[in-house]
Every structure is written in C-alpha cells, then in structure tokens.
KENU-743244 format. One line per 4 residues: their letters; for each residue x, y, z of N, C-alpha, C, O, CB. Coordinates in steps of 0.1 Angstrom, whole numbers. Glycine has a CB too. Layout:
a	X/Y/Z/X/Y/Z/X/Y/Z/X/Y/Z/X/Y/Z ~ ...;
end
This chain:
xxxx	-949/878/1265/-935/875/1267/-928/871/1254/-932/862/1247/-934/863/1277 ~ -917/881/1251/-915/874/1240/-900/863/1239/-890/863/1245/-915/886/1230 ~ -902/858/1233/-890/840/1228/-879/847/1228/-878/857/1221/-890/829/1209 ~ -866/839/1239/-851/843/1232/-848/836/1216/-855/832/1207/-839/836/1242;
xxxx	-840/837/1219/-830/836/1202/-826/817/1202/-823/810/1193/-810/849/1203 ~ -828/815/1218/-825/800/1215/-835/792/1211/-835/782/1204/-819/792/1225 ~ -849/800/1219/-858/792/1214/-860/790/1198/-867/782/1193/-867/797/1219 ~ -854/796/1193/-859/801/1174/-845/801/1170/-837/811/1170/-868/820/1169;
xxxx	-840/788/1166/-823/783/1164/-825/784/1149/-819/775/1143/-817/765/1170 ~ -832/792/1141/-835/795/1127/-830/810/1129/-829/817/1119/-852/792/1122 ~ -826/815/1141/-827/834/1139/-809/832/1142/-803/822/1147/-841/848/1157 ~ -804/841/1139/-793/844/1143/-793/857/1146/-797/866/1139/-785/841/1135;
xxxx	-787/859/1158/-783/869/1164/-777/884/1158/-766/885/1154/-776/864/1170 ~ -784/891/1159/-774/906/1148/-772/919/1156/-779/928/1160/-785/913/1134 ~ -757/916/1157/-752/930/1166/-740/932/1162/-734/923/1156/-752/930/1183 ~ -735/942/1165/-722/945/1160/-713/934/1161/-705/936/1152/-717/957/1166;
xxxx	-711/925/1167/-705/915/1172/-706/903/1162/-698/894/1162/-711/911/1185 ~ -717/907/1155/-720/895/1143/-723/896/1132/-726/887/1124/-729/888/1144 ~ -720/916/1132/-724/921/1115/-708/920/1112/-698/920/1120/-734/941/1111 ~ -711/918/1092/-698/918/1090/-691/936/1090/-696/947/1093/-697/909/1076;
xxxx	-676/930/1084/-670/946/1083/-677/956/1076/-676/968/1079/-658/948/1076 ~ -683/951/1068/-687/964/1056/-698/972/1065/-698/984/1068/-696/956/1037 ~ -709/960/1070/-719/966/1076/-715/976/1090/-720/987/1094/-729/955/1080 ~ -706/969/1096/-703/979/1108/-698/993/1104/-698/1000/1114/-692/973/1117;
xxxx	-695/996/1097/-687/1006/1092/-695/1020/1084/-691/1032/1083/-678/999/1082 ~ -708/1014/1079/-718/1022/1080/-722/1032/1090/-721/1044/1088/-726/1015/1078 ~ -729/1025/1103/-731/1038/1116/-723/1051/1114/-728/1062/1116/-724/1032/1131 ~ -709/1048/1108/-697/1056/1114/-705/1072/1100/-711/1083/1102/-675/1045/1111;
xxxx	-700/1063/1089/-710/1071/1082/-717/1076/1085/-714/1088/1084/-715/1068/1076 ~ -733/1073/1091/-743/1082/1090/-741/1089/1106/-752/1092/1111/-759/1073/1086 ~ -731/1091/1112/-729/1099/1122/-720/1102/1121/-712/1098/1131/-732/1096/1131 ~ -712/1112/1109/-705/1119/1106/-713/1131/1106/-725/1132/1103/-699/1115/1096;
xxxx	-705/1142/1108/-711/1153/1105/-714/1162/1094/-719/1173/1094/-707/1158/1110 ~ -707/1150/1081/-709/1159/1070/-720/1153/1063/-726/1158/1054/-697/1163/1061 ~ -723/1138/1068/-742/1132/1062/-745/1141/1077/-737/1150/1073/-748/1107/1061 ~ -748/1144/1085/-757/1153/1091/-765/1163/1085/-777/1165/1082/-750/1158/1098;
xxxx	-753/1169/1084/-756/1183/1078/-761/1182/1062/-761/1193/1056/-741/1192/1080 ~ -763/1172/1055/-765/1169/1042/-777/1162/1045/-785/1164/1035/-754/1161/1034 ~ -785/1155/1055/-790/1152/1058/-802/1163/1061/-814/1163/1057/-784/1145/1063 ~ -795/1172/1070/-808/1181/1074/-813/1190/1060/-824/1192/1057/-803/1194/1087;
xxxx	-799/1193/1052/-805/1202/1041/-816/1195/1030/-824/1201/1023/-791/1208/1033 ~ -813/1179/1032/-819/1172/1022/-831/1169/1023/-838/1164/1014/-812/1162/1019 ~ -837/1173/1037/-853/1170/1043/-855/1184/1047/-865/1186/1053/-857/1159/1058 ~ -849/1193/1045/-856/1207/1042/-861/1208/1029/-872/1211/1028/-847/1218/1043;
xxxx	-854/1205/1017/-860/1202/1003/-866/1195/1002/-874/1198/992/-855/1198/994 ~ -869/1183/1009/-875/1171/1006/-884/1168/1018/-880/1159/1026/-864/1160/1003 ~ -894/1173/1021/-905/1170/1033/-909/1161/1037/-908/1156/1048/-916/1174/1033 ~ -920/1153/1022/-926/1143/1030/-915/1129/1021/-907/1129/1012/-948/1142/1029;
xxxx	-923/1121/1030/-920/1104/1028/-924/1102/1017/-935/1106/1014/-927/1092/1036 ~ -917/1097/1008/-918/1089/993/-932/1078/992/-943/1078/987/-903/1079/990 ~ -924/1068/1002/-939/1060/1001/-949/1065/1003/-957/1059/996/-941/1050/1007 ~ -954/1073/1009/-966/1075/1019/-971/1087/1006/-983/1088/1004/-961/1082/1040;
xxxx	-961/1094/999/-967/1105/991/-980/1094/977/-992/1095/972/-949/1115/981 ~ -968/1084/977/-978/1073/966/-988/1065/968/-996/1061/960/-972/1062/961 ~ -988/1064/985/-1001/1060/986/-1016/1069/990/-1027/1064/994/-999/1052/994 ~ -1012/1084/985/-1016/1095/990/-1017/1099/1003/-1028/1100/1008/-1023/1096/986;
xxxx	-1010/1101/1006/-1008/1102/1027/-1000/1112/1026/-994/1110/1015/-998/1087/1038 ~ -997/1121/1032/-983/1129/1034/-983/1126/1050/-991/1128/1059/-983/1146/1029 ~ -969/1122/1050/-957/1122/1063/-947/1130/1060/-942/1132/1049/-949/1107/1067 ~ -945/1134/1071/-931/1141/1070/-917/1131/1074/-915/1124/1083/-931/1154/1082;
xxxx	-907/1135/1057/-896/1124/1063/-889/1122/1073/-887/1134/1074/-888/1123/1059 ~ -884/1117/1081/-874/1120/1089/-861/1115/1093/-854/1116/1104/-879/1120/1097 ~ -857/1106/1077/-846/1102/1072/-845/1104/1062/-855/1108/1055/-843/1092/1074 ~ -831/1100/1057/-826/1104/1041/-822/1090/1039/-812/1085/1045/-811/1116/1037;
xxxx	-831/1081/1029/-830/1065/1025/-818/1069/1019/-815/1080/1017/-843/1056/1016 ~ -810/1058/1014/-801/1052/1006/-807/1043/995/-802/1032/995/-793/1044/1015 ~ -814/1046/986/-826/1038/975/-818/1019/973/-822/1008/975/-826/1050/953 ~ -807/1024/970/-795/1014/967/-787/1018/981/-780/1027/983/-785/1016/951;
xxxx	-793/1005/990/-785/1006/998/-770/1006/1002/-768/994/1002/-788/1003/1001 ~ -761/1012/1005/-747/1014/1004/-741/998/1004/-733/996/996/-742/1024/1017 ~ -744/990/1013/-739/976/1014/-742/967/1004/-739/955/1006/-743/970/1024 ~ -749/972/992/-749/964/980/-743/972/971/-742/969/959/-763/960/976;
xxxx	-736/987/977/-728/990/963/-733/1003/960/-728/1010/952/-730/979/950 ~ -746/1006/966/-752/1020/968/-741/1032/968/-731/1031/975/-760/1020/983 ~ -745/1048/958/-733/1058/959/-742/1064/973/-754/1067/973/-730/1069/943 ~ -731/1066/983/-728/1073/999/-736/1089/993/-743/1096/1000/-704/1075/1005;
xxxx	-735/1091/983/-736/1107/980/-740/1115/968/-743/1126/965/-725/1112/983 ~ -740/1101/962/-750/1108/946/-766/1113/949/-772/1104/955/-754/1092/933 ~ -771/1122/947/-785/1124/953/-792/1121/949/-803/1123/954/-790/1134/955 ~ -792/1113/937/-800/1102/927/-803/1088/938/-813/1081/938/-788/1094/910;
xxxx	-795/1088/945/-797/1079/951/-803/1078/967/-803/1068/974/-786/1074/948 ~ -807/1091/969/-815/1095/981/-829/1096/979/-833/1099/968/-811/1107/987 ~ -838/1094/991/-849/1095/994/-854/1095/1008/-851/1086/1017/-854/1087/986 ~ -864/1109/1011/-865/1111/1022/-881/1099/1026/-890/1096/1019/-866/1129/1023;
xxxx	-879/1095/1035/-890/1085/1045/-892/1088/1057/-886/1095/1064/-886/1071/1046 ~ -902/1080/1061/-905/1084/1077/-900/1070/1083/-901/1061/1074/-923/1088/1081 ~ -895/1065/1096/-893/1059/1104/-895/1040/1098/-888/1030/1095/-903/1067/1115 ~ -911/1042/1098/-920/1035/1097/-921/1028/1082/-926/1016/1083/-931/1043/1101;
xxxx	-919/1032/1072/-917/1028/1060/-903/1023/1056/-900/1013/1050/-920/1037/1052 ~ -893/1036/1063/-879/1031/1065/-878/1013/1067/-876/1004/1058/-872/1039/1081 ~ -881/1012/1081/-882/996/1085/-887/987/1075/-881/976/1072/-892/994/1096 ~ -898/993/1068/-902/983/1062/-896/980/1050/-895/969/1045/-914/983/1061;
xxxx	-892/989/1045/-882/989/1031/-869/984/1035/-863/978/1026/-880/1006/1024 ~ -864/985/1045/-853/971/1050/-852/964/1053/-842/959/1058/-847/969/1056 ~ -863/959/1052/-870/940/1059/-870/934/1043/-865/923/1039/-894/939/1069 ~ -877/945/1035/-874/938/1019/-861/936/1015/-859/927/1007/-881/948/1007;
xxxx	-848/944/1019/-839/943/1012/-828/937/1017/-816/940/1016/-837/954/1008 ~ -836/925/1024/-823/914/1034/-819/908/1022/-806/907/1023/-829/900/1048 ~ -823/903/1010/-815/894/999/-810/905/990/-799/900/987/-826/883/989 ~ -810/916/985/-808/924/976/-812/940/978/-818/945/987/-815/919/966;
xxxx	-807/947/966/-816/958/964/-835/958/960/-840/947/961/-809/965/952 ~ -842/968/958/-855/963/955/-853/968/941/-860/964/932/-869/968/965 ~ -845/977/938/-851/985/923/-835/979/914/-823/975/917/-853/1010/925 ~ -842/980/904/-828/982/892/-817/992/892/-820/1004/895/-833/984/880;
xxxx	-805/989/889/-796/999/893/-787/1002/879/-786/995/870/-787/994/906 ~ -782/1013/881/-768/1019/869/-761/1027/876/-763/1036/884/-772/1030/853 ~ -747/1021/869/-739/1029/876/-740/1046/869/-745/1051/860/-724/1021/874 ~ -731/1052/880/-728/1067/878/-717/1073/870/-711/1065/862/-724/1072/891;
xxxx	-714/1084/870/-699/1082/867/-684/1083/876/-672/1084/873/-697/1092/857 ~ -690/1082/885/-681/1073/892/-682/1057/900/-677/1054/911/-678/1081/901 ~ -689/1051/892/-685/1032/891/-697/1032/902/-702/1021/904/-665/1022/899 ~ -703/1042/909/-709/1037/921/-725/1031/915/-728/1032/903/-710/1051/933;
xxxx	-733/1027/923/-748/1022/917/-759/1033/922/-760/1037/934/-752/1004/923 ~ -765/1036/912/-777/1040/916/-792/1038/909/-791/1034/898/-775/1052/916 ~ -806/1039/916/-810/1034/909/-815/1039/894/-813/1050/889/-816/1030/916 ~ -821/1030/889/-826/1031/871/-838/1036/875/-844/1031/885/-828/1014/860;
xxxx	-845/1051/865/-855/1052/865/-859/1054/853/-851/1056/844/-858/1059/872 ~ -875/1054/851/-879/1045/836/-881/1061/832/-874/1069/839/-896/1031/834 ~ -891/1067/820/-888/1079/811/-894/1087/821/-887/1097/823/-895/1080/794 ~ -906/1085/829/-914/1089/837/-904/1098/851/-907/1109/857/-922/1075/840;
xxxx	-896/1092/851/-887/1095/869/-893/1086/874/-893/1089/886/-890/1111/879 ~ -897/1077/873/-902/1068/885/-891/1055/886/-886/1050/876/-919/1062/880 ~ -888/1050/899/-879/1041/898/-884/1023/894/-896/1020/896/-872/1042/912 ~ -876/1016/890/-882/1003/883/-876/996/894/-865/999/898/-878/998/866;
xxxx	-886/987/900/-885/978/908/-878/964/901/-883/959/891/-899/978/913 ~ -867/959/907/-853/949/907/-866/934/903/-864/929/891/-842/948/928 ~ -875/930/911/-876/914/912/-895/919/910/-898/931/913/-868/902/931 ~ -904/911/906/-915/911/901/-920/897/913/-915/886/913/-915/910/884;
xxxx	-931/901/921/-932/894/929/-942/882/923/-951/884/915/-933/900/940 ~ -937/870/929/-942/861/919/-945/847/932/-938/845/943/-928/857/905 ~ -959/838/926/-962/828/932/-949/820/931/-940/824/923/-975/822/928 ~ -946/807/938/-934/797/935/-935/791/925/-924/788/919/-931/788/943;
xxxx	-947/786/918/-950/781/901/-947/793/894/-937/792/886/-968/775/896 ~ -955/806/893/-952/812/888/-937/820/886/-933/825/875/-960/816/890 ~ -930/821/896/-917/821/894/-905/811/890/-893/813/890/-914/825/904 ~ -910/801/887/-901/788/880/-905/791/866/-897/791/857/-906/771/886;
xxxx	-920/794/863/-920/794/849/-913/803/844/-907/802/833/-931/793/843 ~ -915/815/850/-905/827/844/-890/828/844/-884/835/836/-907/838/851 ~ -884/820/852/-870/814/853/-870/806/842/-864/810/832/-867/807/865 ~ -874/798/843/-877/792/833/-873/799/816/-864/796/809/-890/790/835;
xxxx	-884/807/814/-884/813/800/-874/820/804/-865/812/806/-898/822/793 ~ -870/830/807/-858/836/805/-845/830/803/-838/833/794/-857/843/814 ~ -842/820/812/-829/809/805/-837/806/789/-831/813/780/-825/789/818 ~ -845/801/786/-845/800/775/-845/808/763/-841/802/753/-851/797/776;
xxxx	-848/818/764/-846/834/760/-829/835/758/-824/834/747/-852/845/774 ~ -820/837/771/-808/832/770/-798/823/761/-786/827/760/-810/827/777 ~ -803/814/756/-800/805/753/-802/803/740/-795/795/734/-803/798/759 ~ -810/809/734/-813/817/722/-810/824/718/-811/824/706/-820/820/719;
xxxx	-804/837/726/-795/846/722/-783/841/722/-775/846/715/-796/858/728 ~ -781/830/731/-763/826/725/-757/822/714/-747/826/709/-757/816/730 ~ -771/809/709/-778/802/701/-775/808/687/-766/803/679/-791/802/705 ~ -782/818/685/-788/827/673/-780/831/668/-774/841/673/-795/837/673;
xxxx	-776/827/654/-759/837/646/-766/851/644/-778/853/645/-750/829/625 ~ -759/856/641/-759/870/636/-763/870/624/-757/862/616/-747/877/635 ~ -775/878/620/-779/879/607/-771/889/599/-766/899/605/-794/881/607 ~ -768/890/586/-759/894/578/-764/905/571/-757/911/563/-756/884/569;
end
C-alpha cells in the first residue's frame, strides 16, 4: 500500500497545478512537431543510451536528453546539448538534477548554455560528490583560494 502525500508533509505535491511557469511550458515543447521529428532523426544517428554505453551495456535510446536541462537555461536545440538515453537512466539522471545541472556548462553563440567538455569530448561533471566533512573542507579552501585572489596585487 503505498502513503498519501499527507502522510509525508515533507513531499509536496507536483502537477501541473504546482509546477511553476517555466516548467509547464516545456511539455508543449517536447510535443511539438518539429522536436518530434528532430527527435526521431536524432535516435536514428544516435542508437544506444549514453549511460549504459559507459558502463558497457548497450540499450537502445528512446529519448533525446536535454544534457543542460532547458529549465536551468539548457539550449532547446543546440545538438551539443543532446543525448540519446533509455527510459530508465532518463529517470535517474532527473532525480540528480532537482538542485542543478550535473555537468559544467558554456555558453553558445547564442547566450544559450551547454555543456563543457574537457580535450577528450567527454563531459565534466558540475559538483564532486563529497562526504559532509569533506565537503565543508573543500568549501572551505576554495573561499580561501578566493580571497587570495582578491587579496593578491598584481605582480609588475
């Protein structure tokens, strides 16, 4: 049996009724007919699932990710910024990105974000996952780091 929503007054409710504007406005997007059709051509090129290729698995994709997802500023149509996935990884790569993007981003040349990839083609992951000590100390050093570069005149 599973718990309503009152039982777990920590969850809030998410439906169109409670997403904001930006997010509602997406659907409309990906059920247009011209991400359709960009969609099918882009998993004819692009077969299997990204994740699943890295962990040596092949799946066949059966969506076109958004890497930078559009509601953090993600470009709708730069192809830098697509990646085909299956279902199943999809989900899980949007459970990570309730606070943020996951990877580092640069803009395009049109202002939009996509992500940063290092010399390799491989994309650089945004946040380094870290124990709660170990993420204070790194917070840590970096303001300090910071603060030293404000610090530090210009050598002559």
């Amino acid at each position: 049996m599973t718990k309503s929503v009152r039982s777990r007054p920590w969850r809030t409710p998410r439906n169109r009724h409670t997403l904001a504007k930006s997010e509602q406005s997406e659907p409309n997007f990906y059920n247009s007919p011209d991400w359709k059709e960009y969609s099918k051509r882009y998993r004819r090129r692009n077969k299997w699932c990204v994740m699943a290729l890295e962990l040596g698995k092949k799946i066949i994709a059966e969506i076109v990710d958004h890497i930078i997802p559009m509601r953090y500023g993600g470009s709708p149509w730069d192809p830098r910024n697509h990646q085909g996935l299956s279902w199943s990884n999809h989900s899980k790569k949007t459970r990570k990105e309730d606070h943020g993007p996951m990877y580092r981003w640069v803009l395009n040349e049109k202002g939009e974000k996509i992500p940063y990839r290092d010399t390799r083609g491989r994309l650089v992951k945004k946040v380094l996952s870290f124990d709660k000590k170990s993420a204070a100390v790194y917070l840590a050093l970096e303001s300090v780091v910071q603060l030293c570069e404000i610090i530090t005149p210009p050598t002559l």
